[in-house]
C-alpha angles and dihedrals in degrees: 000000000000130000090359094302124113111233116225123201108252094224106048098016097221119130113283111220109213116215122243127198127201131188107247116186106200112193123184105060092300092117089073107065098034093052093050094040100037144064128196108267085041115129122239137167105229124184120190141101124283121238126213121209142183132184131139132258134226094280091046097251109146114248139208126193122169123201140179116241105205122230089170134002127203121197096216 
C-alpha cells in the first residue's frame, strides 16, 4: 500500500503485500538460534515492547531510531 492505495501486480492484477522489516534485540540466549536457523527476509511472530530512542549524530542533527525488544520469538 502506499499513500493509502493498494498496489496491484500489473500482470496478474492481485494486491501486492510490501515487506516490512523491523530491528528486534533478543536477549536471553534467543540470538542464537535465531542467527544459526534464520535468514533476513525470514518470518517470525515476535511479541515484545518497542523502544524509542534519540541521540545525535556527528553533525549534530537530532536522530530517532525505534526497535522491538523481544520477549518471545516463533519461527513460522
Amino acid at each position: 500500500m502506499r499513500d493509502g492505495k493498494v498496489q496491484k501486480d500489473p500482470e496478474t492484477g492481485y494486491p501486492v503485500k510490501d515487506a516490512e522489516f523491523h530491528k528486534v534485540t533478543v536477549f536471553n540466549g534467543m540470538g542464537l538460534p535465531l542467527r544459526q536457523h534464520k535468514a533476513k527476509g525470514d518470518q517470525l511472530a515476535v511479541t515484545g515492547r518497542i523502544h524509542y530512542s534519540r541521540w545525535q549524530d556527528a553533525e549534530g542533527n537530532e536522530r530517532y531510531g525505534c526497535e522491538i525488544i523481544a520477549e518471545n520469538v516463533e519461527f513460522l
